[in-house]
C-alpha positions in Angstrom: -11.5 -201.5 -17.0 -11.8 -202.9 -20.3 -12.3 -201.0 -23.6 -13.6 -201.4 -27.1 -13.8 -198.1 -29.0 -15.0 -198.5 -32.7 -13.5 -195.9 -34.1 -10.2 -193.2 -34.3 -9.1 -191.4 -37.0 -5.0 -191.3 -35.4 -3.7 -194.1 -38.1 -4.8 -191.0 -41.0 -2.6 -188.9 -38.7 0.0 -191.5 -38.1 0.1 -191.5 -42.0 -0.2 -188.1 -42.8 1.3 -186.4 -40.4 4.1 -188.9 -40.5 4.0 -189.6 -36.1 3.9 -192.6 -35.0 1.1 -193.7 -32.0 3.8 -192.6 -29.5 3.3 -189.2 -30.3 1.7 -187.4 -27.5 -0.3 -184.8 -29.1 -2.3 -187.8 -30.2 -6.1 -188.6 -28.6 -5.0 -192.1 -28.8 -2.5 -192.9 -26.6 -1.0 -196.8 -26.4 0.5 -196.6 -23.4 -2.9 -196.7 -21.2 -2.8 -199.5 -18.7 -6.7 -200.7 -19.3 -7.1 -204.3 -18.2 -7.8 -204.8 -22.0 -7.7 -202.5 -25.0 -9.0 -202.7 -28.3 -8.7 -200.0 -30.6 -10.2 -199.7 -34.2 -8.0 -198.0 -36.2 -9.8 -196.5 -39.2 -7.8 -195.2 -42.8 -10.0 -192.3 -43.3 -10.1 -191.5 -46.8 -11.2 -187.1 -47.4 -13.7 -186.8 -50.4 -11.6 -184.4 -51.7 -9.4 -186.9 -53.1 -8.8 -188.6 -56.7 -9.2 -192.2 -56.5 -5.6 -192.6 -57.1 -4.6 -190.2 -54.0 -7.3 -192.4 -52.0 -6.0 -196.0 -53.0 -2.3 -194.3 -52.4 -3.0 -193.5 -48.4 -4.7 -196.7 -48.2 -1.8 -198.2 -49.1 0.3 -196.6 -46.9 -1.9 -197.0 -44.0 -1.5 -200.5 -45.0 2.0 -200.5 -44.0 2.0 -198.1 -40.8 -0.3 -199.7 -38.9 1.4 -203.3 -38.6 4.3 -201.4 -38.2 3.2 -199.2 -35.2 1.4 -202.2 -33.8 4.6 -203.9 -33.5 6.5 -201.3 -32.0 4.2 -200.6 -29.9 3.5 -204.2 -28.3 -0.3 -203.9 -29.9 -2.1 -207.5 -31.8 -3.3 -206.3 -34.7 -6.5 -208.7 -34.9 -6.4 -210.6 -38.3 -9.3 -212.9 -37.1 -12.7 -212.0 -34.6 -11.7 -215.4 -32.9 -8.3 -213.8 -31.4 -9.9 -210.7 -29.3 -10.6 -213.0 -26.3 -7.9 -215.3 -27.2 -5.0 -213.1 -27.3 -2.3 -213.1 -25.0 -1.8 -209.5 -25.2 -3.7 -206.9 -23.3 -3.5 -204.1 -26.5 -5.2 -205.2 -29.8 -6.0 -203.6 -32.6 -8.2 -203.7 -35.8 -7.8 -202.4 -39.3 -10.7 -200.8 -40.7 -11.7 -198.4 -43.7 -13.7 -194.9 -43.6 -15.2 -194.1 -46.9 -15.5 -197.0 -49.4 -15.1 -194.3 -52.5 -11.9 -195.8 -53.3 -13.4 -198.9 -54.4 -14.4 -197.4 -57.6 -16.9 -199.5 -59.3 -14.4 -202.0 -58.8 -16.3 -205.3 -57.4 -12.9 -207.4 -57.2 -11.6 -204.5 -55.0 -13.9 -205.2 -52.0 -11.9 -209.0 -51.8 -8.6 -206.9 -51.9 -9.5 -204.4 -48.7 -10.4 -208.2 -47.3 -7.6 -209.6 -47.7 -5.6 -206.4 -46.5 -7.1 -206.9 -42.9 -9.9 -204.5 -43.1 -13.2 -205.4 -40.6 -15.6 -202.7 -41.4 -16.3 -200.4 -43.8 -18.1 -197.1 -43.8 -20.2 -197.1 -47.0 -19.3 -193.5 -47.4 -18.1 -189.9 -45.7 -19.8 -187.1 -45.6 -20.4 -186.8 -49.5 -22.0 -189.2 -52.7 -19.6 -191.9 -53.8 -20.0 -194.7 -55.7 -21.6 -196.5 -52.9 -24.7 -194.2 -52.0 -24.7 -191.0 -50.2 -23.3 -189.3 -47.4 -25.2 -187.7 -44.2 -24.3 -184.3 -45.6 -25.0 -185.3 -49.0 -27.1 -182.0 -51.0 -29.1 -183.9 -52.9 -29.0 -187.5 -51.4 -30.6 -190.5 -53.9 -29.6 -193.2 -51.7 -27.7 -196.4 -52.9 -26.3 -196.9 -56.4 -26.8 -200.1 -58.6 -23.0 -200.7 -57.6 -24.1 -199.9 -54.0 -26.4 -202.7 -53.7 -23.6 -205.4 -55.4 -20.7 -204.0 -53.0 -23.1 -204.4 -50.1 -23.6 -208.3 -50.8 -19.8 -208.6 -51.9 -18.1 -206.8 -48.5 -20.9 -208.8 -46.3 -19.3 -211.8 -48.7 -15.9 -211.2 -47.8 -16.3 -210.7 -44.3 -16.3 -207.4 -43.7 -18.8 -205.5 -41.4 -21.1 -202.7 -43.1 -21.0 -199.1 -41.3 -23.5 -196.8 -41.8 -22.0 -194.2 -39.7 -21.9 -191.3 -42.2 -24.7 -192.7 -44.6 -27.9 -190.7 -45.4 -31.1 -191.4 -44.5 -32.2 -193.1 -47.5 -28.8 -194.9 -48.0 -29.1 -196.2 -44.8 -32.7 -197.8 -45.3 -31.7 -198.6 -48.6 -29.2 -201.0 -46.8 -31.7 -202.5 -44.7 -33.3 -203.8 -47.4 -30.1 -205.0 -49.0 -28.2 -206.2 -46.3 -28.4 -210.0 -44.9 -25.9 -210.1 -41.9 -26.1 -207.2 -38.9 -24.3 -204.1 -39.7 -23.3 -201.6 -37.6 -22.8 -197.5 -36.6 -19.2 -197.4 -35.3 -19.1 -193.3 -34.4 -23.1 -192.0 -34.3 -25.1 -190.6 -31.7 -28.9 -190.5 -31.0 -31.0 -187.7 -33.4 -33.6 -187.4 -30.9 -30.8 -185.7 -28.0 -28.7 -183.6 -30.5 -30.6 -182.8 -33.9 -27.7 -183.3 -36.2 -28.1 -185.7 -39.7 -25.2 -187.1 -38.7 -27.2 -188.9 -36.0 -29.3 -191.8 -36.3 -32.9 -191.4 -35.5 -35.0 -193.7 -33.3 -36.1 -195.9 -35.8 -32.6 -196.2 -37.0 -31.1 -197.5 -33.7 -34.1 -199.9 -33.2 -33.8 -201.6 -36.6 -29.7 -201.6 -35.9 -30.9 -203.2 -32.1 -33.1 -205.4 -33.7 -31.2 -207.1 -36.6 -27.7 -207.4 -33.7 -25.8 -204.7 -34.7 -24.3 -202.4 -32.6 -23.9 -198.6 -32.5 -20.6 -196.6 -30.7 -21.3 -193.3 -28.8 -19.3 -190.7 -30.9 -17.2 -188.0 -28.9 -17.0 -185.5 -31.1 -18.7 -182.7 -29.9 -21.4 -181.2 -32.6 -22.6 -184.6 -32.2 -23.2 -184.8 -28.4 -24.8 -181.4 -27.8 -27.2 -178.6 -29.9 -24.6 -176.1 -28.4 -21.0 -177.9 -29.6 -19.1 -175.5 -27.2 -21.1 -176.9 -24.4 -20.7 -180.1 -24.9 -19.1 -182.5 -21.9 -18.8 -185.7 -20.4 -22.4 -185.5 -19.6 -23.2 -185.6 -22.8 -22.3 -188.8 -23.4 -24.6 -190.2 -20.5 -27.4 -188.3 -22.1 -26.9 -190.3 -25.3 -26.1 -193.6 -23.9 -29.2 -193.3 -21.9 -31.4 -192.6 -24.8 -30.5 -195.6 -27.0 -30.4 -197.7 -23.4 -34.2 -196.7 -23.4 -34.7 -197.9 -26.9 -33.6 -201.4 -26.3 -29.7 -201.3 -26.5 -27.8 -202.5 -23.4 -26.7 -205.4 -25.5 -25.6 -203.3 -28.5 -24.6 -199.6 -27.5 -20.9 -199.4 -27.6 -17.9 -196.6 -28.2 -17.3 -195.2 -31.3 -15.1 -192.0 -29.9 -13.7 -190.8 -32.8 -10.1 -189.7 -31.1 -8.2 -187.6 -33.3 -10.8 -186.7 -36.0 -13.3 -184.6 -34.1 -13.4 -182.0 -31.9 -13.8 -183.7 -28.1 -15.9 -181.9 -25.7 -14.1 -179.0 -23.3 -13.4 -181.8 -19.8 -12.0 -184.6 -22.2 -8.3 -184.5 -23.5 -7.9 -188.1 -24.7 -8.4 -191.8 -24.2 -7.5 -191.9 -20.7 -10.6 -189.6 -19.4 -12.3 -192.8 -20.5 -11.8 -193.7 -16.9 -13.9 -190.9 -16.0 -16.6 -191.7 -18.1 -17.1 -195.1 -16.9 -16.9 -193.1 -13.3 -19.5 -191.3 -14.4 -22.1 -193.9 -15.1 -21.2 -195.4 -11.6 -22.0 -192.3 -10.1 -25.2 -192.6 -11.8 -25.9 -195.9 -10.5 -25.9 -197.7 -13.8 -24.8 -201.4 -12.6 -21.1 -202.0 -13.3 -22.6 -205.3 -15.8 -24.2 -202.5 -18.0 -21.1 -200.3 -17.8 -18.8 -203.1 -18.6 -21.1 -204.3 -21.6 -21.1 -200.4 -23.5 -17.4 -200.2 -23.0 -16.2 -203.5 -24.2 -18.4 -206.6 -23.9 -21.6 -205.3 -26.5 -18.4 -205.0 -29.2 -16.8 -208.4 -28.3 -20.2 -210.4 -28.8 -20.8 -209.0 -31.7 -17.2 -209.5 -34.1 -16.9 -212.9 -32.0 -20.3 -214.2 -33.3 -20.1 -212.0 -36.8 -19.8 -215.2 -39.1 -21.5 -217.5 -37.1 
């Protein structure tokens, strides 16, 4: 089994917590034997911090992760071209939750660039100077910075998420936004109503302009009734955006280690029974193979083409 999951928040507890990916209390675990693993490793950075506390844990995720990668016998990625092309079975990507610390700053957005990061979620849960966050009070959509940043990360190379963006930040992007962008950790609206789903018409644009969207594990997210939520769940949402036009472009997005995962999932390697699960469904093992690795590989590999 191949896997491409979109999103984890255990390099912000490799940092904070001061573990590296060995530790086994982790949702990540490296030592899984997939046929081929790529994990995006996001530096989640809270609202509640200063810009100077934000840039300050970037910087030291900067460090742990090509430091854990080589311990651990993981590629980090420096270019789309090397996911099929590396040797190694374990790969990695450096990405960045929460673009707040970019602080009006246009020049910053070629810095993040040329420290490795791939994607960037415009914002968390709150307003920064990008736009506004899903659980935003009093969202307003994108700022006049916003709508420079957007054409400067797309220049630099870096994918747009809009995992975490309101609704009007997020259309606000589409009208902005020239390349496809993407929803690394976000579930469908129409199965669990939650803002920090996308809607329908959401997905469908996402589909439509090549982007791609990763089914998010964590648990408020997957069911009305968060204690109930289970693998099942999961199927339920993959279904739905299957239904809208997404077997090229639904992929995972778990969120390992910053949610809370649903009761009959304990980490990474229940991924196996996931993928078990849409067999026993009779989903074709093509399909299967596409949402867990193959939708995310087409997508970075032809990114700048």
């Amino acid at each position: 089994m191949k896997v491409f999951d979109l999103h984890c928040d255990t390099l912000y507890k490799a940092v904070t917590m001061s573990h590296g990916f060995s530790c086994s209390d982790y949702e990540v675990q490296t030592d899984v034997d997939f046929e081929k693993y790529l994990q995006c490793f996001a530096v989640w950075i809270p609202d509640a911090l200063s810009i100077k506390q934000g840039r300050a844990l970037f910087e030291k995720a900067k460090i742990t992760l090509p430091k854990e990668c080589k311990i651990n016998n993981i590629n980090l990625v420096d270019s789309f071209k090397e996911i099929n092309n590396s040797t190694k079975n374990k790969l990695a990507m450096f990405t960045l939750e929460n673009c707040k610390i970019i602080d009006n700053d246009i020049s910053y957005i070629k810095y993040l660039a040329d420290s490795n990061i791939k994607t960037a979620t415009l914002t968390w849960n709150d307003t920064n100077c990008i736009g506004d966050g899903a659980m935003a009070e009093h969202p307003t959509g994108i700022t006049e910075f916003g709508k420079k940043a957007v054409c400067e990360l797309e220049n630099q190379g870096i994918v747009i998420d809009v995992s975490h963006a309101s609704d009007k930040l997020f259309y606000d992007v589409c009208e902005i936004a020239e390349k496809p962008f993407i929803a690394t950790h976000s579930n469908a609206r129409a199965v669990t109503a939650h803002k920090r789903n996308l809607t329908d018409e959401q997905a469908e644009i996402i589909f439509k302009n090549g982007g791609i969207i990763g089914l998010n594990f964590h648990n408020a997210f997957l069911n009305n009734e968060p204690e109930k939520a289970c693998i099942d769940d999961i199927l339920k949402h993959a279904e739905h955006f299957l239904s809208l036009g997404g077997e090229d472009y639904v992929c995972l997005g778990s969120d390992f280690d910053g949610g809370i995962l649903p009761y009959d999932i304990r980490n990474n390697r229940n991924l196996y029974e996931i993928y078990n699960l849409f067999l026993q469904k009779n989903y074709q093992e093509a399909i299967i193979d596409k949402i867990f690795y193959e939708n995310a590989v087409n997508f970075f590999e032809n990114f700048d083409i």
